[in-house]
The first five atom37 places (N, CA, C, CB, O) and aatype in JSON, in Angstrom:
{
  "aatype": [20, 20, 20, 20, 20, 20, 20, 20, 20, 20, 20, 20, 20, 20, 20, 20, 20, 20, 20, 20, 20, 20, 20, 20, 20, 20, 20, 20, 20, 20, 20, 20, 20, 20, 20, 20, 20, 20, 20, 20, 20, 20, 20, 20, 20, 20, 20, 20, 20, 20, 20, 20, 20, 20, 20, 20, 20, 20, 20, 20, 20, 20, 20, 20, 20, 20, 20, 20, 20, 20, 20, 20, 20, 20, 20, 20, 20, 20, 20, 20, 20, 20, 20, 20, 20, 20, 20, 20, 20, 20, 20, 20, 20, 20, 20, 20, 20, 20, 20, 20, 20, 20, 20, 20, 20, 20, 20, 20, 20, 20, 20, 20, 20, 20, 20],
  "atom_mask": [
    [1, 1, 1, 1, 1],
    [1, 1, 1, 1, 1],
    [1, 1, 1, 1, 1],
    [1, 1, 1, 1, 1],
    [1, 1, 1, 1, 1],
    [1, 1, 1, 1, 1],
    [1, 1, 1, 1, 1],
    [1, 1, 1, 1, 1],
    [1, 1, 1, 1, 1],
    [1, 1, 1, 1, 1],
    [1, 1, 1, 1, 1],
    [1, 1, 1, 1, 1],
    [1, 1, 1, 1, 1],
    [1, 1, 1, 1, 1],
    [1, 1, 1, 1, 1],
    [1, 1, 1, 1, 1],
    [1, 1, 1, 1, 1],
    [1, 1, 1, 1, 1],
    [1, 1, 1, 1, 1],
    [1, 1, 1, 1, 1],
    [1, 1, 1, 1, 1],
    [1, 1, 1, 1, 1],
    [1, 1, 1, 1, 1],
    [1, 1, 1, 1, 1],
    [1, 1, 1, 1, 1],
    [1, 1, 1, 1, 1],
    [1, 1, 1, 1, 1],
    [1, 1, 1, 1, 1],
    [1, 1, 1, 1, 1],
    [1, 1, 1, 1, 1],
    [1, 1, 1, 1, 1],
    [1, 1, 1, 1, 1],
    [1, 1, 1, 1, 1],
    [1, 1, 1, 1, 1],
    [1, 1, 1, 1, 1],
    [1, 1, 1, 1, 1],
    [1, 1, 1, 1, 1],
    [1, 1, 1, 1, 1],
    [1, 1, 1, 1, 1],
    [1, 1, 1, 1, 1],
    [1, 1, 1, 1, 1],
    [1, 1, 1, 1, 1],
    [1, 1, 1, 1, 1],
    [1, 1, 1, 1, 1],
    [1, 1, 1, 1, 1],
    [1, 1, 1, 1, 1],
    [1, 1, 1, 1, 1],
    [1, 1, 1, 1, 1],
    [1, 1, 1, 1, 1],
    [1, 1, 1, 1, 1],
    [1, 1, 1, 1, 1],
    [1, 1, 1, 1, 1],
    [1, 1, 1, 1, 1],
    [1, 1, 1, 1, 1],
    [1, 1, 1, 1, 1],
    [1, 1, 1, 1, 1],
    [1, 1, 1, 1, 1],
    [1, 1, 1, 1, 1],
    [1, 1, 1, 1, 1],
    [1, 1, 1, 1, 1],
    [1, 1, 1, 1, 1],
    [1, 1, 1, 1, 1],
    [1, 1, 1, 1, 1],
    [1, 1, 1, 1, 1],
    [1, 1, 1, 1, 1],
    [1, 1, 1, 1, 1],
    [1, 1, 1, 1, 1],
    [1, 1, 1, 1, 1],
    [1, 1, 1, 1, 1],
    [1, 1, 1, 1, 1],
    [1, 1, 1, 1, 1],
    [1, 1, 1, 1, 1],
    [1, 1, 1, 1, 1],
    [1, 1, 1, 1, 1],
    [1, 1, 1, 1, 1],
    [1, 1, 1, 1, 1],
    [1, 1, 1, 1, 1],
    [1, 1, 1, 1, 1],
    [1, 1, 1, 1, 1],
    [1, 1, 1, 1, 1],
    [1, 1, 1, 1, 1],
    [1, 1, 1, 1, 1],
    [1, 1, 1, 1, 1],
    [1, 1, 1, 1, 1],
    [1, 1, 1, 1, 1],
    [1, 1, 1, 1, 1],
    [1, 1, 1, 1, 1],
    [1, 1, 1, 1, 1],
    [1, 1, 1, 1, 1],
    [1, 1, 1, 1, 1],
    [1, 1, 1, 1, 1],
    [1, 1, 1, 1, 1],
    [1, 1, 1, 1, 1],
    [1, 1, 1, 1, 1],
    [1, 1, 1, 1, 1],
    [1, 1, 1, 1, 1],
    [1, 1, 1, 1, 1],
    [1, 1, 1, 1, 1],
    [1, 1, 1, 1, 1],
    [1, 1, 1, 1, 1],
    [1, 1, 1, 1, 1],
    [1, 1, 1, 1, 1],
    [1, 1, 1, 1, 1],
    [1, 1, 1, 1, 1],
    [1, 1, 1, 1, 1],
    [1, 1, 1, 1, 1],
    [1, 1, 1, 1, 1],
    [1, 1, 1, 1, 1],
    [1, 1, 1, 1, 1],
    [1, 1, 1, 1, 1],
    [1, 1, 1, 1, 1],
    [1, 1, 1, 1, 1],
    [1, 1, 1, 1, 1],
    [1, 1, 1, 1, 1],
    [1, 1, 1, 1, 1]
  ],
  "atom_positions": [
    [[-189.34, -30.64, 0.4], [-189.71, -31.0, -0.97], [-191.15, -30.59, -1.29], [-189.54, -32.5, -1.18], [-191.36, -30.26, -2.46]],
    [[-191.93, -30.58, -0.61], [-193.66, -30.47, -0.64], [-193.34, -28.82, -1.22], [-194.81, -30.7, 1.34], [-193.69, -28.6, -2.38]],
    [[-192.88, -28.04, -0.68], [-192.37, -26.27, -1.41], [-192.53, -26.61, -2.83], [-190.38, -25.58, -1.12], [-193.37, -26.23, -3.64]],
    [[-191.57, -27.39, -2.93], [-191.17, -27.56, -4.69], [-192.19, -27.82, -5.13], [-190.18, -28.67, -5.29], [-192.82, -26.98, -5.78]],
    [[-192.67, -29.08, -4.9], [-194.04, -29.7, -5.18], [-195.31, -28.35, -6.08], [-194.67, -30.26, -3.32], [-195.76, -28.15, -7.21]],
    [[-195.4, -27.79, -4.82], [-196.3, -26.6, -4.59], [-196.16, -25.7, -6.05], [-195.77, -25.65, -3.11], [-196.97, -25.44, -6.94]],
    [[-194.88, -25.39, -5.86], [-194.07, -24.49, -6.71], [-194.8, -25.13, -8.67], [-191.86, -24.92, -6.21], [-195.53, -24.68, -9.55]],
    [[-194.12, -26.19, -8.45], [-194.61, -27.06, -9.88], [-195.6, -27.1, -9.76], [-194.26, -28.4, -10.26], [-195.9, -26.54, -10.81]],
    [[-196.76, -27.36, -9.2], [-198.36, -27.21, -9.05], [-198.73, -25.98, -9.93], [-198.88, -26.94, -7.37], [-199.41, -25.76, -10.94]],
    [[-197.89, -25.24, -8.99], [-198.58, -23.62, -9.83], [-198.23, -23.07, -11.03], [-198.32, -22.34, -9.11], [-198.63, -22.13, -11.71]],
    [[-197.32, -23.95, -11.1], [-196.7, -23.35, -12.32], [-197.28, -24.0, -13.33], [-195.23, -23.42, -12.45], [-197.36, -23.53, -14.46]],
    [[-197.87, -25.47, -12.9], [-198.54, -26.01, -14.2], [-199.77, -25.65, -14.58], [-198.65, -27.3, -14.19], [-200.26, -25.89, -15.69]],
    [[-200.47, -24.86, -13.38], [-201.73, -24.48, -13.31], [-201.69, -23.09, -14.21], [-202.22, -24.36, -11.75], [-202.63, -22.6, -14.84]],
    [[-200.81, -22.77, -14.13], [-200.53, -21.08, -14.82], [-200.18, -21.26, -16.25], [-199.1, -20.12, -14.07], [-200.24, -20.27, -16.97]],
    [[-199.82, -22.36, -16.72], [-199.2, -22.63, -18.13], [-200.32, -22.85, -18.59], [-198.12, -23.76, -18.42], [-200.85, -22.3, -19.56]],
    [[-200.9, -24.02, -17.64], [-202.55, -24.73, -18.63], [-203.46, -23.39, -18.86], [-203.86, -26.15, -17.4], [-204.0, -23.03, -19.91]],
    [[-203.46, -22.73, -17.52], [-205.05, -22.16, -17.61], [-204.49, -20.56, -17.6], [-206.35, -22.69, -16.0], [-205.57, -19.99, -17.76]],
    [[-203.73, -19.74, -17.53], [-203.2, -18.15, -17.72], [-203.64, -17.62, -18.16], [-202.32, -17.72, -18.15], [-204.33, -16.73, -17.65]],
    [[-203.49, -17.85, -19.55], [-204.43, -17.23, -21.17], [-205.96, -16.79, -20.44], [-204.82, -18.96, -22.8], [-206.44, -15.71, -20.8]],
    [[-206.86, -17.8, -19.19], [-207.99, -17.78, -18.52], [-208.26, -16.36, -17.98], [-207.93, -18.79, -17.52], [-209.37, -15.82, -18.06]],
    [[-206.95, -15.67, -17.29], [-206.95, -14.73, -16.47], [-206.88, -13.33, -17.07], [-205.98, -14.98, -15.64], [-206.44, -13.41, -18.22]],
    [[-207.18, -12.01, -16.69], [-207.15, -11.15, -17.34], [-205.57, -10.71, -17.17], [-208.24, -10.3, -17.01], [-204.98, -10.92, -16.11]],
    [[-205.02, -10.16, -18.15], [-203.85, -9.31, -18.14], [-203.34, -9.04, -16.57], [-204.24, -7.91, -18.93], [-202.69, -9.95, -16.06]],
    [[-203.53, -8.09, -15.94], [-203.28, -7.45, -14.52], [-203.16, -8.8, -13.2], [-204.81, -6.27, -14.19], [-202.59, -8.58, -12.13]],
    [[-203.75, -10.06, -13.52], [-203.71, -10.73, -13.05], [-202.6, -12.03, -13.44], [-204.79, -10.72, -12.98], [-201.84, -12.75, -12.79]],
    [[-202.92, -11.9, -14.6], [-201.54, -12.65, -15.12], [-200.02, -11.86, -14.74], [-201.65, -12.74, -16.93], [-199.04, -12.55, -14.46]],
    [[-199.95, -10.65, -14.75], [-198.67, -10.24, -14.27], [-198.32, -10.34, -13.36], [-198.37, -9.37, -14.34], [-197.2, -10.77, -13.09]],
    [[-199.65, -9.77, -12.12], [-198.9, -9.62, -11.02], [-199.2, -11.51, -10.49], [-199.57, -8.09, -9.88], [-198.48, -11.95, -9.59]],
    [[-199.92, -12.14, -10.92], [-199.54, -13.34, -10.47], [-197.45, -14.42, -10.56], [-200.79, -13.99, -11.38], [-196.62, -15.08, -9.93]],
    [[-197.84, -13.74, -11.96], [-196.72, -14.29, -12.61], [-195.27, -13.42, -12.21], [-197.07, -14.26, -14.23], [-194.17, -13.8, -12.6]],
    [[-195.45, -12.48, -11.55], [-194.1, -11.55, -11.4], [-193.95, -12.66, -9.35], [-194.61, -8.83, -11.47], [-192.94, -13.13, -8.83]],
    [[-195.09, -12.64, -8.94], [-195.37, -13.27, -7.46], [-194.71, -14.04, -7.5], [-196.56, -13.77, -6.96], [-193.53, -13.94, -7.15]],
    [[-195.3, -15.18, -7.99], [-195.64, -16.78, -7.67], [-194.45, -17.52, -8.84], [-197.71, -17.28, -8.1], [-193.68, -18.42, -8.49]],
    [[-194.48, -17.07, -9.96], [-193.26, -17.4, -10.7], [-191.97, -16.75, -10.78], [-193.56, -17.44, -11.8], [-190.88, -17.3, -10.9]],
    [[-192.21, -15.53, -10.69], [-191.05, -15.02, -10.52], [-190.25, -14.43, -9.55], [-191.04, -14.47, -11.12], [-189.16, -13.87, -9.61]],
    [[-191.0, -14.66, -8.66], [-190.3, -14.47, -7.05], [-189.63, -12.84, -6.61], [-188.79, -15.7, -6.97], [-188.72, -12.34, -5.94]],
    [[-190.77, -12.47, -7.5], [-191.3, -10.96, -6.67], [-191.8, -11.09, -5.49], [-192.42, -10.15, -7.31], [-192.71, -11.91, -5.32]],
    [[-191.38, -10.4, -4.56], [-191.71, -10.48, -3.07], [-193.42, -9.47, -3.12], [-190.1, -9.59, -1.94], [-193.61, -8.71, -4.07]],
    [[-194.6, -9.62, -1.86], [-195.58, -9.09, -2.12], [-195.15, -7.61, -2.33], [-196.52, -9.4, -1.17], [-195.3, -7.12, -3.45]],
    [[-194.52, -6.72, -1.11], [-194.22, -5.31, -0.9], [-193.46, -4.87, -2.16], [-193.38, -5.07, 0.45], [-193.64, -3.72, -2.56]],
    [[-192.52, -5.81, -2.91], [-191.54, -5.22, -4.3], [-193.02, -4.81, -5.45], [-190.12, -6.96, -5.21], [-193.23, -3.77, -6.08]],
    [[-193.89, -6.17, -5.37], [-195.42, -6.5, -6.47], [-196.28, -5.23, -6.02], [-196.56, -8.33, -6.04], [-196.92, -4.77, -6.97]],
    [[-196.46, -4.53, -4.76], [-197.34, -3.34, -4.35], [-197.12, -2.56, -5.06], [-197.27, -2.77, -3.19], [-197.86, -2.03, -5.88]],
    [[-195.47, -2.3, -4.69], [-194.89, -0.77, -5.31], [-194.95, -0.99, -7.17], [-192.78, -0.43, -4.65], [-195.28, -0.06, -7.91]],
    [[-194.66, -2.08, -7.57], [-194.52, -2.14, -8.84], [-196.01, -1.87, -9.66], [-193.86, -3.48, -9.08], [-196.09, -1.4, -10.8]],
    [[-196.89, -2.19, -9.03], [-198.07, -2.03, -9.53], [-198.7, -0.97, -8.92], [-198.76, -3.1, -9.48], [-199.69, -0.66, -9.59]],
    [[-198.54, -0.16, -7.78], [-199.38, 0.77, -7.25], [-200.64, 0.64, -6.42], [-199.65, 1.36, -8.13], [-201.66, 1.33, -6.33]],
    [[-200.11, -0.73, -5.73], [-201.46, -1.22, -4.69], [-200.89, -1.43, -3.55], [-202.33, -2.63, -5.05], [-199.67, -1.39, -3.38]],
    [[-201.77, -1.69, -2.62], [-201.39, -2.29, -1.43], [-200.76, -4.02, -1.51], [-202.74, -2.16, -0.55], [-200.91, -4.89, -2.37]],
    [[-199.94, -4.02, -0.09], [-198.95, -5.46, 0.3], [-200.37, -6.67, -0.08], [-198.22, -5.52, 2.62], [-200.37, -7.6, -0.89]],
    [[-201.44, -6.21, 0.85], [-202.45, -6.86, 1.15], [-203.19, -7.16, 0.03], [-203.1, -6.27, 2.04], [-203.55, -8.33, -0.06]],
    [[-203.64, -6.13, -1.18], [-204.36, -6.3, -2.23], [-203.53, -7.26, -3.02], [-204.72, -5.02, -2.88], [-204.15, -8.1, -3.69]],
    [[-202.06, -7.26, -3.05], [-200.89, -8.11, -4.01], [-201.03, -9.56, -3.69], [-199.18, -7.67, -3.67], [-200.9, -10.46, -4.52]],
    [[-201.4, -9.79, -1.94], [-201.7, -11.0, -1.15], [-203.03, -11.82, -1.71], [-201.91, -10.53, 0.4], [-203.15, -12.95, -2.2]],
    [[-204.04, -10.7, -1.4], [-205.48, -11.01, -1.43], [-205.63, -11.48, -3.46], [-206.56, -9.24, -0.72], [-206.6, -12.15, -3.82]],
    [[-204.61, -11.01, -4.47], [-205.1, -11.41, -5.53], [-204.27, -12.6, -5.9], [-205.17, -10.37, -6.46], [-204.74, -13.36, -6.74]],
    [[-203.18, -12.84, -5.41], [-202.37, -14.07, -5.2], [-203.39, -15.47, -5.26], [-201.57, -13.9, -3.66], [-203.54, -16.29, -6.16]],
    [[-203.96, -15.39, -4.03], [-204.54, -16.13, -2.62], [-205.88, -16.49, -4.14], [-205.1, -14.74, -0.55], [-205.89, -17.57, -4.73]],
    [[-206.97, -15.2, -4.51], [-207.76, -15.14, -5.78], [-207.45, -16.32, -6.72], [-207.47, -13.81, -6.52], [-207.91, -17.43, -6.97]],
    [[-206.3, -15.43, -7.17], [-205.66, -16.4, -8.79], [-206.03, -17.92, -8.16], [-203.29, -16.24, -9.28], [-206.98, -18.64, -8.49]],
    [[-204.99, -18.2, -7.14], [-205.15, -19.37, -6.69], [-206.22, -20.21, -6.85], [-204.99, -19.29, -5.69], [-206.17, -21.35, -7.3]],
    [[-206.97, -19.74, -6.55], [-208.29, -20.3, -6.08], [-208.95, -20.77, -7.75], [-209.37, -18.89, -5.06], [-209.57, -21.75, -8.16]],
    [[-208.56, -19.81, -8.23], [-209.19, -19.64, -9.61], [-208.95, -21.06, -10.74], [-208.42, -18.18, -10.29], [-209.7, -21.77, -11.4]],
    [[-207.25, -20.96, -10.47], [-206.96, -21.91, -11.47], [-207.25, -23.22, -10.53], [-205.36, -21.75, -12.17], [-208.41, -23.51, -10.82]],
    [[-206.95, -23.82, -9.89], [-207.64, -24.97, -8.72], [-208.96, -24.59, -10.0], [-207.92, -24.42, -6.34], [-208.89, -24.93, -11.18]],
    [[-209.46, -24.24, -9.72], [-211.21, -24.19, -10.28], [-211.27, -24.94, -11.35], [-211.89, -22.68, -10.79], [-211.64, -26.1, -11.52]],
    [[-210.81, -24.03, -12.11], [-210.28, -24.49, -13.68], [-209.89, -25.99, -13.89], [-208.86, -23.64, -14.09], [-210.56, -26.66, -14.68]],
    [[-209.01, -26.46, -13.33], [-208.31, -27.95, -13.37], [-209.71, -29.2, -12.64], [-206.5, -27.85, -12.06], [-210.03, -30.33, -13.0]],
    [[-210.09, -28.54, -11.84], [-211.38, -28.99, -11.2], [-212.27, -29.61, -12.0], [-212.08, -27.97, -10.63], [-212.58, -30.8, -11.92]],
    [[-212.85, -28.52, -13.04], [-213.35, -28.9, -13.91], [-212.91, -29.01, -15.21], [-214.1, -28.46, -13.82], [-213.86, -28.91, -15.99]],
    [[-211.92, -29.17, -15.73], [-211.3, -29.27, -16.82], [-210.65, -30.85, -17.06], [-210.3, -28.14, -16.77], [-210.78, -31.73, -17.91]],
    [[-209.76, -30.61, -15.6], [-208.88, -31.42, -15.59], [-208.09, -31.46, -16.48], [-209.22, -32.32, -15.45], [-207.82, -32.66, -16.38]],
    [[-207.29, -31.0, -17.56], [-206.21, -30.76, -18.1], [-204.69, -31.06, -17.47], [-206.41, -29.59, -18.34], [-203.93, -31.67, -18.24]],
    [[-204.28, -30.78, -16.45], [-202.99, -30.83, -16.17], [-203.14, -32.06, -15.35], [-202.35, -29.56, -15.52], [-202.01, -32.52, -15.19]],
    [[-203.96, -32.75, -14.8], [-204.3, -34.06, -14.67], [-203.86, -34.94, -15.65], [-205.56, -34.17, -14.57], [-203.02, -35.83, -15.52]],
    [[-204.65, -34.53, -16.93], [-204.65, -35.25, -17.82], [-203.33, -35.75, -18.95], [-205.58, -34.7, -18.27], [-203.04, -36.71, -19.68]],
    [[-202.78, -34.41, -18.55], [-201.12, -34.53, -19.18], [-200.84, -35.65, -18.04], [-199.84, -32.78, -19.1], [-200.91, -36.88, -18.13]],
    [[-200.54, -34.91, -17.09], [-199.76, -35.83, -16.19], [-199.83, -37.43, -16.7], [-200.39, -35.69, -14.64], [-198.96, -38.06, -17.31]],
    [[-200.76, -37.76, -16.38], [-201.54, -39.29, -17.08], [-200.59, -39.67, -18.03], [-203.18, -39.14, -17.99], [-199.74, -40.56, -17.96]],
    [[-200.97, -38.49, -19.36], [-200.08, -39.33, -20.65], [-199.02, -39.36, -20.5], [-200.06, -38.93, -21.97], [-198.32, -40.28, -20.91]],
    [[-198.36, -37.8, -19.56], [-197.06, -38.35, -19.68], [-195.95, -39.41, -18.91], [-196.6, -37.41, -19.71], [-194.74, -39.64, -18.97]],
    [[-197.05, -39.89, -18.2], [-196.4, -40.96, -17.31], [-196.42, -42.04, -18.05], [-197.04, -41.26, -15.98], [-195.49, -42.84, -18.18]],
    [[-197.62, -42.1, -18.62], [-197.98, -43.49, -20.04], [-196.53, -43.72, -21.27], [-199.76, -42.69, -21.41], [-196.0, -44.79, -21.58]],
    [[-196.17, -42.24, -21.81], [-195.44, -42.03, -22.34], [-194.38, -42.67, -22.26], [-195.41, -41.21, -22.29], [-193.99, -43.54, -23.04]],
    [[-193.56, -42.06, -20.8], [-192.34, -42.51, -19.71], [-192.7, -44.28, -19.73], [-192.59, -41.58, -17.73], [-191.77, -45.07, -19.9]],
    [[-194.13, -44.8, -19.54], [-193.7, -46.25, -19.49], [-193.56, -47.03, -20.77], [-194.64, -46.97, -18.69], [-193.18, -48.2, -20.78]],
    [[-193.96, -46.16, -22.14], [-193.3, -46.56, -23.09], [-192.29, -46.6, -23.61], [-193.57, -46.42, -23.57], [-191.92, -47.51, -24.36]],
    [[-191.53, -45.41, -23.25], [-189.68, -45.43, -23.53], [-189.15, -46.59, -22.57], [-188.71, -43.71, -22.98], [-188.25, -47.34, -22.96]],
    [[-189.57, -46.67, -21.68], [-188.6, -47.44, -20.19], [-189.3, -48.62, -21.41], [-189.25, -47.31, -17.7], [-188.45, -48.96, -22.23]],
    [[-190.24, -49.05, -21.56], [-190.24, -50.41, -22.0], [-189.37, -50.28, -23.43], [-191.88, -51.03, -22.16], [-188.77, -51.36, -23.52]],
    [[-189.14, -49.71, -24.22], [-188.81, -49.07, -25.52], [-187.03, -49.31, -24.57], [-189.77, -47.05, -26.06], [-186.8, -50.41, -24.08]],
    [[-186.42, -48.65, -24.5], [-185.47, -48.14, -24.23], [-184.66, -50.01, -23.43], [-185.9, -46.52, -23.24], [-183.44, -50.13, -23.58]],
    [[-185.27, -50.96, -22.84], [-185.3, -52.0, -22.61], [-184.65, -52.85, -23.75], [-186.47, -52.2, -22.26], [-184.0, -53.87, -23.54]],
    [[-184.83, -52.48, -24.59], [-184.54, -53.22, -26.12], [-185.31, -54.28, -26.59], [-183.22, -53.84, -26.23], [-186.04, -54.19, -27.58]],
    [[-185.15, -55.4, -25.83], [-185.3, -56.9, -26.63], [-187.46, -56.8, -26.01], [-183.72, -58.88, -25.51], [-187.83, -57.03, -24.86]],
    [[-188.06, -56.56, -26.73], [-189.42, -56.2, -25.76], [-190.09, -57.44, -26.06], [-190.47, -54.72, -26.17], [-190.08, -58.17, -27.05]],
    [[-190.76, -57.47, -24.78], [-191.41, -58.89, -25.19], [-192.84, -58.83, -25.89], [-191.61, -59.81, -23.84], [-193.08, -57.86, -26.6]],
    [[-193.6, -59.62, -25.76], [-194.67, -59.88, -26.21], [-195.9, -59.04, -25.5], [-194.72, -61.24, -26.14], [-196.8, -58.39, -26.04]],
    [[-195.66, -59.26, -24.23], [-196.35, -58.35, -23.09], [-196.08, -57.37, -23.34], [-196.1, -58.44, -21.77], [-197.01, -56.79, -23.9]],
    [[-194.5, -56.33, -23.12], [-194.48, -55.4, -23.36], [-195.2, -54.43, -24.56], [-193.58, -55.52, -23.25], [-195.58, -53.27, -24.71]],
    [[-195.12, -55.63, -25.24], [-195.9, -54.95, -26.51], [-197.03, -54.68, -27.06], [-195.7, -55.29, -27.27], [-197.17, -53.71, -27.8]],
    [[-198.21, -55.7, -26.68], [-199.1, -55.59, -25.84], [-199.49, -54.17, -25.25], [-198.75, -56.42, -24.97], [-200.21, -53.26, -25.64]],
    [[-198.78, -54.36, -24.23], [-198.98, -53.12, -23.32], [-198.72, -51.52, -23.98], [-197.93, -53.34, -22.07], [-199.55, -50.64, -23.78]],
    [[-197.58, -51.29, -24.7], [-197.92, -50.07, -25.33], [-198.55, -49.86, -26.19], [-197.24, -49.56, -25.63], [-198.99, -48.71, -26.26]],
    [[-198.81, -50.57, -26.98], [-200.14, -50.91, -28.2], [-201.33, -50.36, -27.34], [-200.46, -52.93, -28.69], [-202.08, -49.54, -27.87]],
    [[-201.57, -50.75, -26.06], [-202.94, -50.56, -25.6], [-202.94, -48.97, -24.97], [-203.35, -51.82, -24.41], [-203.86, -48.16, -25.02]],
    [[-201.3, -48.78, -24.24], [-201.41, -47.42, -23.9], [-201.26, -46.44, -25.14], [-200.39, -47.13, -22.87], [-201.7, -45.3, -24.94]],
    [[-200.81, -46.66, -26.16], [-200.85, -46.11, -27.54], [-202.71, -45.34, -28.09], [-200.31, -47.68, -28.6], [-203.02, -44.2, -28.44]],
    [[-203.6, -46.71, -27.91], [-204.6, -46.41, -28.11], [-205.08, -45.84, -27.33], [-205.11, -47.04, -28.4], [-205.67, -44.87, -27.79]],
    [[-205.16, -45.96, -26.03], [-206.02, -45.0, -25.26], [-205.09, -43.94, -25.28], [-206.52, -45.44, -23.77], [-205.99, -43.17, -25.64]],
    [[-204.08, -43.18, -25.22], [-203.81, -42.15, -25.82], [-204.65, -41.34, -26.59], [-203.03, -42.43, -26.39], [-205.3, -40.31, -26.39]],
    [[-204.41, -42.3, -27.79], [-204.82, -41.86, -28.94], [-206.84, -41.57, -29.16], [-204.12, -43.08, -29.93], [-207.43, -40.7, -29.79]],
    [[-207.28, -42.54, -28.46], [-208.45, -42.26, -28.29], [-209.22, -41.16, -27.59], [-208.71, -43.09, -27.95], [-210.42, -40.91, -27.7]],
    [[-208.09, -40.42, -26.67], [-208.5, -39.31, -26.04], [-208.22, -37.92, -26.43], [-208.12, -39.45, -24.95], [-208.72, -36.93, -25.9]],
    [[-207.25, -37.93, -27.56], [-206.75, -36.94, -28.54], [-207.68, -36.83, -29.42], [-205.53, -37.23, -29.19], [-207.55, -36.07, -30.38]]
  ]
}
């Protein structure tokens, strides 16, 4: 499961921050790591070496990590959308109590206060 994990990591890192990267790097990242171009298929397709396809992989990597580092963006989704998820589950509950209500009122605002 930690693969998968990994897999969704990068992929969220590539959605948030991509637009960040230049063209040539967005492809051959995105033909790699999302689209499950093998390195030697990513060489020939681009006209580089196994190793240079590796070594800009390994780069990107590093890059967007950076980005989230200091950004924190895909952190920050995560957050709301877990906030979100505990407002339907309480929502979706029906009869809500007083607490419950309470409680999304407050996750409502801090939401909203960070938008």
């Amino acid at each position: 499961m930690q693969g998968m994990e990994k897999i969704v990591e990068k992929t969220l890192l590539y959605d948030f921050y991509g637009e960040l990267l230049t063209d040539h790097q967005r492809e051959v990242y995105g033909d790699v790591v999302l689209g499950d171009l093998g390195y030697s298929e990513a060489a020939q397709e681009y006209g580089v070496s196994r190793q240079g396809v590796h070594d800009l992989v390994k780069r990107v990597d590093r890059q967007l990590e950076d980005y989230e580092k200091k950004l924190g963006l895909v952190k920050r989704f995560l957050e709301i959308r877990l906030e979100v998820t505990q407002i339907r589950t309480m929502a979706d509950r029906g009869n809500i109590s007083r607490e419950d209500t309470a409680r999304m009122v407050q996750i409502c605002d801090r939401i909203l206060t960070e938008l």
